[in-house]
N, C-alpha and C positions, 0 to 999 in steps of 0.2 A: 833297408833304411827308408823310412819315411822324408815322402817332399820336403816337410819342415827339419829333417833332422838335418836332410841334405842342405836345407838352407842354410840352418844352424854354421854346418861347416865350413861350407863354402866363406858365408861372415866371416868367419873367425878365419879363414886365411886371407881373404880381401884387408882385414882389417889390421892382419899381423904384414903383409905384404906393400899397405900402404896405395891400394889399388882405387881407393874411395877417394873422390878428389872435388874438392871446391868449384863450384860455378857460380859467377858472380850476377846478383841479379841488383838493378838501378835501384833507387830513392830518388827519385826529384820534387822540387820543388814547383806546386800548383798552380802559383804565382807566375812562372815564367818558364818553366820545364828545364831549371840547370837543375844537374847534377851536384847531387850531395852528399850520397856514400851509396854501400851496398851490401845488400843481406848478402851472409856465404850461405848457398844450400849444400849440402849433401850429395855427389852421384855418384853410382854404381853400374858399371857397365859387366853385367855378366855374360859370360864366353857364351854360355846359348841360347840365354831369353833376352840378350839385350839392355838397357838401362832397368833396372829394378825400381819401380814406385818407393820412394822416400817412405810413404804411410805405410809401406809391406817391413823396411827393413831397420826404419828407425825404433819404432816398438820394440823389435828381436835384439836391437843392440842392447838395445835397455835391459830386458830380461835376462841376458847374459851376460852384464854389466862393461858392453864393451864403450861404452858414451864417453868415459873418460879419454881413452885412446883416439876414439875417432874425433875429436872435440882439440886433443894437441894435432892430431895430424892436420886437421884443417886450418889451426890458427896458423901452423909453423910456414906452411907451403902458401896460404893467402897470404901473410904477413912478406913475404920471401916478394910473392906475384909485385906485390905491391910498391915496393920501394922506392921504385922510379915514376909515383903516380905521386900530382898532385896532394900537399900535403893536409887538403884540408877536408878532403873526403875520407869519413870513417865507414869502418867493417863492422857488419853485424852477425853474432854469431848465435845460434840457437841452444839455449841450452835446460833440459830436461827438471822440474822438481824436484825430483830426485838426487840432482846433482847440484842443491842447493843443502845438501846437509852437509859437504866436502869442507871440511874447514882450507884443504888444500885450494883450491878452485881459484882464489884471486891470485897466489905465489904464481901458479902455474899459467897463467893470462899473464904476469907482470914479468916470469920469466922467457917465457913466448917471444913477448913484445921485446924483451931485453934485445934477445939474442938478433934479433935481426931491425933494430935500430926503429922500430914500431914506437911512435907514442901512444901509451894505452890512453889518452885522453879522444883519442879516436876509435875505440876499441866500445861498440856498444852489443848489449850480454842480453838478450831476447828469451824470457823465461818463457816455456811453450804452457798454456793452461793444458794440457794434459792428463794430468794427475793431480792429484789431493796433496795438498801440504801440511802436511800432520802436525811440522814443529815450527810454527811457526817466528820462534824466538829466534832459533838458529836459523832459517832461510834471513831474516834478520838482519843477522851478524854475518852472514855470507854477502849480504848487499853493501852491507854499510864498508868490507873489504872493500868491495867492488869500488864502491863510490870513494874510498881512500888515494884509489888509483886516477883515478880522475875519469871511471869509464859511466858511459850513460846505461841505465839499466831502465828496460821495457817490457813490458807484457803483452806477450804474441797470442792471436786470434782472440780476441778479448770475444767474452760473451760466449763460448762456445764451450767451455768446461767447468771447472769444480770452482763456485765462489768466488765469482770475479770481484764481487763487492768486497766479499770480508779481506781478500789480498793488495786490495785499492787501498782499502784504510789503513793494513795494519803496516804494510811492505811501501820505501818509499821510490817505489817507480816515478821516472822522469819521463817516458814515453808511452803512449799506446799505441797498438795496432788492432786494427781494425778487422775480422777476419773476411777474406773475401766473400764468403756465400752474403758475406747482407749489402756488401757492396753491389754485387752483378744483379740480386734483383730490387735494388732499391729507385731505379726509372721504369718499372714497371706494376712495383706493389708499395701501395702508399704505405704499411705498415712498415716495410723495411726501410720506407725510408726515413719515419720517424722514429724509429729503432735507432740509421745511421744519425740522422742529427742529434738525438738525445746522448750519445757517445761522444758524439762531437764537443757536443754542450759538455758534459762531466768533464772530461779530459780538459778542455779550456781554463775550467771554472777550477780545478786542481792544481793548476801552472803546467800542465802533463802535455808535451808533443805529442800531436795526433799524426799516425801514417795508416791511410785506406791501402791496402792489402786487394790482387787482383783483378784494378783496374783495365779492362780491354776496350772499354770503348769513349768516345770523346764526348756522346753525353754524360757518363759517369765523370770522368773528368771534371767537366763544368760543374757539373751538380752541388760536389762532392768541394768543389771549390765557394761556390754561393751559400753553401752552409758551414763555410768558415774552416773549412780541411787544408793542412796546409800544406800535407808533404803525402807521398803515394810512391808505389808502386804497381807494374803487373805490365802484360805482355803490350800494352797500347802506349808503353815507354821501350821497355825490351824484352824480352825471355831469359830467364838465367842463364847465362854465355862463361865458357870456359877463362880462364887468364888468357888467352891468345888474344883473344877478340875485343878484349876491352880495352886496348889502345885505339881501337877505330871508334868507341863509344867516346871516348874522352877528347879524339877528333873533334867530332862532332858536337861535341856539348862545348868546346874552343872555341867553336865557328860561330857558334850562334851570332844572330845579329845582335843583341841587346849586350855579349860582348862587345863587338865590337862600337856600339854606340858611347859604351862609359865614359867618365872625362878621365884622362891618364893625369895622374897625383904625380907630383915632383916629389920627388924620394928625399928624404934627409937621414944623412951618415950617422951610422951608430952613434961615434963621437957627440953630435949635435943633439943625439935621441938623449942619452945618457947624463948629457951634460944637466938637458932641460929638468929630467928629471930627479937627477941630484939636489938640482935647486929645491925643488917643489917639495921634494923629501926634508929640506932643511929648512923650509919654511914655519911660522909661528901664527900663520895664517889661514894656512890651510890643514884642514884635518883630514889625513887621506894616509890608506895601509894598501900596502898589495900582501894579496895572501897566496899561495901557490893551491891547484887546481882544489886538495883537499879541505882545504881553508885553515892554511897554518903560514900565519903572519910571518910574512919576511921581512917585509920591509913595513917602517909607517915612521911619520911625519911630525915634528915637537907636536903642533899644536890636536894634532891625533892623539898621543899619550898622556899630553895635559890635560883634554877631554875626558880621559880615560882613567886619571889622577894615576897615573903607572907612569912607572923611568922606560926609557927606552930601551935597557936590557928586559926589562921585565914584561914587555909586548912579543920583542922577536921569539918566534920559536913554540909562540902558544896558541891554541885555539882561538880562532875570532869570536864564537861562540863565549869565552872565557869575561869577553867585554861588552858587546852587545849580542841581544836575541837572532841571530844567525846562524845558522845548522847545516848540514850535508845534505839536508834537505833541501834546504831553501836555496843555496847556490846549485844543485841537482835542477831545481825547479829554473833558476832566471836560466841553465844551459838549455833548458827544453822551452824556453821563451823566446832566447837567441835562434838555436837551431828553425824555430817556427818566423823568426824574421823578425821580433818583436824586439821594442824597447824594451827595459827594463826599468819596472815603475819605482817610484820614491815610495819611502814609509814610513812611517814615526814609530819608533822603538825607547824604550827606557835603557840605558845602561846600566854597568851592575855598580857602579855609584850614586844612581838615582836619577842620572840628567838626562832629559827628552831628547832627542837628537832626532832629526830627517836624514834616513840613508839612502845612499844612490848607491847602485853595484853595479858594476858594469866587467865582464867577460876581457878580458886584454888575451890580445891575440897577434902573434909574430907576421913577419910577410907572406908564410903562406896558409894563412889562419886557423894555424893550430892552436891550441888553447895553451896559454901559459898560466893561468892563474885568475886572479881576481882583482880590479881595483876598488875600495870602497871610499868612500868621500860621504862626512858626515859635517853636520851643522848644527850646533846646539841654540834649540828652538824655547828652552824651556819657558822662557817669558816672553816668548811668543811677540816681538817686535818691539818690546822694549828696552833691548839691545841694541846697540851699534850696528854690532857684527852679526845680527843675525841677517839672512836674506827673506825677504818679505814673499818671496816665491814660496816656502813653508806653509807661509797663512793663508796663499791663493787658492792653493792646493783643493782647499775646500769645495773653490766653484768650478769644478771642473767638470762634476755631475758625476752619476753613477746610473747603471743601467739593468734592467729586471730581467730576467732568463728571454722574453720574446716569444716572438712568433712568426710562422711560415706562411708565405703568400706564394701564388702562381698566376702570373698573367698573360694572356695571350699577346700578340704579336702586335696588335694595334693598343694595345694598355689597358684593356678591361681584363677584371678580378673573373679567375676559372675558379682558383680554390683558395679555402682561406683554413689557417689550423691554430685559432687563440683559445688557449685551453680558459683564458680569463675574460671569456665571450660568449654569452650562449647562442647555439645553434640556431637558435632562428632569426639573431640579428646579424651573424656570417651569413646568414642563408642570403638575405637582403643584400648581404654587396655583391653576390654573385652576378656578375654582366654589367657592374657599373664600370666606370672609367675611375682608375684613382686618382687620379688628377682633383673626380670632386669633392675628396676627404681632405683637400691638403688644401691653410689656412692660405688667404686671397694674398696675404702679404709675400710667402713663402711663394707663388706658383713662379713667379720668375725666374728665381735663382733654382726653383729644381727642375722649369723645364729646360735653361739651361744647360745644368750637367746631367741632364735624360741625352739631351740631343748631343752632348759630346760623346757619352756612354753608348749609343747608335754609332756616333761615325767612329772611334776608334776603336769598341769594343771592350776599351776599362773597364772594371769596376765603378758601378756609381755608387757613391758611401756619398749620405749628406745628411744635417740633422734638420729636421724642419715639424711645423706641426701638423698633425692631422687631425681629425674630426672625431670623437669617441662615441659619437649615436645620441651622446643626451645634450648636447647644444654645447660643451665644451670641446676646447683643443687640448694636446697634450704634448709635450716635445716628445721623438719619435728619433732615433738612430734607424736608418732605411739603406739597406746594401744588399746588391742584386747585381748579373752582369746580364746582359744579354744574348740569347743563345741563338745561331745565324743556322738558315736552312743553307743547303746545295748553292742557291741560285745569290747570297750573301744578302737573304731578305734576313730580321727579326723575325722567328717563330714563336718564340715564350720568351718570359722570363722566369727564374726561381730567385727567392730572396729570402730573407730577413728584416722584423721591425723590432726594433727594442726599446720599448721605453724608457726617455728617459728621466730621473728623480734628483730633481735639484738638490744639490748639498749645502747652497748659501744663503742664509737669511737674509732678509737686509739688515736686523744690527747686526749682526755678524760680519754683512759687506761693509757697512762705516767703521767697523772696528777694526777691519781689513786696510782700507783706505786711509783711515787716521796713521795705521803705522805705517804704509807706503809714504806717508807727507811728511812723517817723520823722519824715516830713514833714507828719504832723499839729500835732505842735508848733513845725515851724520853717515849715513850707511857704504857701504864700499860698492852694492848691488849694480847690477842694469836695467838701470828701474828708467821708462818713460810715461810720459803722459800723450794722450792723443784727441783730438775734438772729436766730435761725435761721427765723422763721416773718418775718421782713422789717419789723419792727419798729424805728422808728430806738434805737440806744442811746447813739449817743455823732456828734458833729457838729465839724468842723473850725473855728478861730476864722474863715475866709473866709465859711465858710457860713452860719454863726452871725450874724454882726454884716453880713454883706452883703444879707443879703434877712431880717433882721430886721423892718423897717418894714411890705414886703408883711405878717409872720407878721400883725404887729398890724393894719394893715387888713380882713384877714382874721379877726380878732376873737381871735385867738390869740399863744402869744409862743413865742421858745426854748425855752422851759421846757417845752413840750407835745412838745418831739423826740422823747421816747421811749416817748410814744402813739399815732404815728401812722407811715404807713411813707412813702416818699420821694416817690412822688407826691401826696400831700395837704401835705405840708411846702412842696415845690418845685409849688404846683398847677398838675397840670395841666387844661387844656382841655378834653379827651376825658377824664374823670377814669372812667366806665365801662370806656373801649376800653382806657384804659391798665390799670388795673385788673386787668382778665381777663389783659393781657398778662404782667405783675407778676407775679401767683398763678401761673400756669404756666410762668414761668421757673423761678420760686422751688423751685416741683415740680421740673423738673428735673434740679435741684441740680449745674448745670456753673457755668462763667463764663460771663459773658453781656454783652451788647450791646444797650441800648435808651434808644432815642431817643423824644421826645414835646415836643408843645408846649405851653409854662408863660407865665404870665403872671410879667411881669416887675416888678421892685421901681417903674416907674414907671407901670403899670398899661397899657403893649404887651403883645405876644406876642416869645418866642423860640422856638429849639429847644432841647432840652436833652439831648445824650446822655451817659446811662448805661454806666460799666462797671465790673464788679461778679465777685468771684473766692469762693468759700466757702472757710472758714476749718472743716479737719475734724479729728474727733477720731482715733485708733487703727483705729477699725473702718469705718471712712469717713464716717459722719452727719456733716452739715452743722452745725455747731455757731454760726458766725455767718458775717456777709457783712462785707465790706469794699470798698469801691468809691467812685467822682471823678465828678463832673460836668464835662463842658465844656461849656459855654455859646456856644454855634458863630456868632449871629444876631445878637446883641442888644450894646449895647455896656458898658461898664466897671461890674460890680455895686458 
């Protein structure tokens, strides 16, 4: 008998025997290193050689068509480990091309998870690029299973087999991975590592969760995080560790201090949860549906089905897709936005009656945030503020800018340019900023506010993200999105930085901005909005009757009334949380005197938390000075002020 035959057999009794067992290896998040889920691997511990290489035995399963088997045994016994973990960490399980033609494949995952009380909305299904996928219709219709279940489906070791492109475009993956060989040499060879960000970049620009694969060391880490990566793996978090061991990791990951920093939320009772939201559901004001995870409407709201010129038997039960342009796609895509930390943006969509609507989709998730579904809240925009009830935040939307793919900078320790990589720059005018200080491309009005958050980015280490302008070479400025962190030597000096510039492309004209404003003047006096006005240093001066009489009670809690509107500017009015962080944020918007976009979390009229984002357009004189702001709240979290 031949080695391989020997091997052959020995598989097939490990595999009839159930001797191949799961090791669980981390995902966390780049951001702050918590814990988020984890890939299951494969091990095999044979009697005489010891653990078997995964690459020796997974191939042979294949070719003997044992993947099926070992694929139930690993969900049944992970899924089992798991039960008493945290509910909001999900399993990733690998699973072969090959085993994308199984029409069985999602029954067998949904009966897995049945049996041992698994939500499959945590259950994510890691297509390995291995092999060629011949039918691509059916691998297909084996996702869109998948995604019925509520599971996230990704594509493992991206870039390293058969057509990663034509599987991007035709298959709708909500994750990528990243495969480690271009991770480990991407701090020491600049083509991997513009390989890694170009991956980075597609993945983003797709809505697709990006996770780097075989991180071991904390420069890669950093790197890996300043080119905008948001979630990782590999041994410089943990080694894949049995079920034993992963109650000491989930220690650990409890302990952390930024746990223990959070501000502890006053709980309210089912009863109070339910009640609020029965209201809202029977409201004629608000249009708003919850669809369950595969986007099949349960619940939605009068003025939701009168938008949608349907009875409200004729919503429950059907596709959301059925009403407006949203897919398994596209909610696949906001979970890989969520999972990566992200809002989820507004859109304007036509309904299948005709009428313009801005969608918001927001993820709803129980207390230990498992996914339940989907809430959607739309606003019919079609005449565009010459409505009552439309909210004027619709038409802002415009100037909130938009941004060009970018490019990579590296600066040494004291702030001059070592390298620079703008594919929309010829080389010999990069060549010229090599050894200058950046500081002298960034416009005289802007240097304050960014040596500012440079010097806070030094002492605590942040992120510095701020938009400001810089110098283009032919005597103009350009507004510029600029995010980089600082990477510290031994001794807790700055060594480098790595970063990001993005440019940025105004989306609002000025008549477009007065036609904006005309309807915000408007729909102050008829509109139900949280619309304020503010003088040009951000000052409230003038407050919408919504915002006025809806979060009056907090003013007075707060020891204050209406009446103080036009001493104070919109984060102390509407407080927020972080009243520092937002603050700094505030003031350097304000400098930069564009339309803007910002978001922060406020305490609300019943003494919770929400989000509250900001958008905000200046109002200028002849020579262009900002002479006052005008700008809406939406209130995204929180329920009816």
């Amino acid at each position: 008998m031949t080695e391989r035959e020997m091997l052959e057999h020995d598989l097939r009794e490990a595999v009839a025997a159930e001797r191949i067992v799961p090791y669980f290896q981390p995902i966390v998040s780049l951001s702050d290193r918590r814990l988020l889920g984890f890939e299951i691997l494969a091990r095999w511990a044979y009697p005489e050689r010891g653990f078997v290489p995964p690459a020796e035995f997974i191939p042979l399963a294949d070719d003997l068509g044992l993947l099926d088997s070992l694929l139930d045994q690993l969900m049944r016994t992970a899924f089992a480990a798991a039960q008493d973990w945290p509910h909001h960490l999900f399993l990733g399980f690998n699973v072969s091309p090959t085993q994308l033609h199984d029409r069985g494949l999602a029954a067998r995952v949904e009966q897995a998870a049945a049996d041992h009380d698994f939500s499959t909305t945590r259950v994510h299904i890691e297509v390995t690029e291995s092999a060629f996928i011949d039918d691509l219709a059916r691998s297909n219709e084996i996702i869109q299973m998948l995604l019925e279940l509520g599971c996230v489906v990704a594509m493992d070791d991206f870039g390293t087999g058969y057509s990663s492109l034509t599987w991007l475009s035709s298959l709708p993956f909500s994750k990528l991975k990243i495969d480690a060989q271009f991770v480990r040499a991407m701090t020491d060879h600049r083509q991997s590592r513009k390989i890694v960000s170009a991956v980075i970049g597609l993945g983003r620009s797709l809505g697709l969760a990006v996770v780097a694969e075989g991180v071991e060391r904390v420069s890669e880490a950093e790197m890996l995080r300043q080119l905008g990566c948001e979630l990782a793996q590999g041994f410089l978090f943990s080694p894949p560790v049995p079920a034993s061991e992963v109650p000491t990791l989930l220690a650990a990951d409890a302990a952390r201090p930024e746990a223990d920093a959070q501000q502890p939320r006053l709980p309210m009772s089912a009863e109070l949860r339910a009640f609020q939201l029965s209201e809202i559901y029977k409201s004629d004001l608000t249009a708003i549906a919850f669809t369950d995870p595969g986007g099949t409407v349960m619940k939605s709201s009068a003025a939701f089905d009168s938008l949608m010129d349907a009875h409200a038997r004729d919503v429950t039960g059907r596709r959301i897709g059925e009403f407006i342009p949203v897919t398994r796609e596209t909610l696949a895509e906001l979970r890989a936005l969520d999972l990566m930390g992200y809002s989820s943006p507004a859109f304007e969509e036509t309904t299948a009656r005709g009428a313009l609507v801005l969608i918001v989709i927001r993820p709803v998730k129980d207390e230990d945030r498992e996914l339940l579904g989907f809430s959607i809240v739309c606003a019919d925009i079609t005449h565009r503020g010459l409505s009552p009830s439309v909210p004027p935040v619709a038409e802002m939307q415009t100037g909130t800018g938009q941004v060009d793919t970018g490019w990579s900078w590296q600066l040494d320790g004291k702030g001059l340019v070592v390298d620079v990589d703008d594919p929309d720059t010829p080389d010999r005018q990069q060549h010229t900023a090599l050894g200058v200080g950046w500081m002298d491309y960034v416009h005289p009005e802007d240097v304050q506010g960014a040596l500012g958050a440079w010097a806070e980015a030094v002492a605590t280490g942040k992120t510095y993200d701020v938009k400001l302008r810089l110098h283009n070479g032919d005597g103009r400025y350009e507004w510029h999105r600029m995010r980089t962190s600082p990477e510290f030597g031994v001794d807790g000096a700055v060594i480098s930085w790595h970063g990001r510039c993005e440019r940025i492309v105004s989306a609002l004209q000025e008549p477009l901005q007065h036609e904006v404003l005309d309807a915000l003047s408007f729909s102050f006096d008829y509109g139900a909005g949280l619309q304020w006005i503010a003088a040009a240093d951000g000052t409230l001066t003038r407050l919408s009757a919504a915002l006025k009489d809806g979060w009056s009670g907090r003013r007075q809690a707060l020891g204050t009334t209406t009446r103080d509107a036009h001493r104070v500017r919109l984060y102390e009015y509407l407080p927020a949380v972080d009243l520092i962080g937002v603050r700094h944020r505030y003031e350097f918007l304000l400098g930069a005197a564009e339309p803007f976009e910002l978001s922060y979390e406020v305490f609300t009229t019943d003494g919770e938390t929400a989000v509250a984002c900001c958008r905000a357009v200046p109002r200028r004189q002849a020579d262009g000075a900002v002479t006052a702001w005008h700008g809406a709240f939406t209130i995204v979290t929180a329920g009816p002020v």
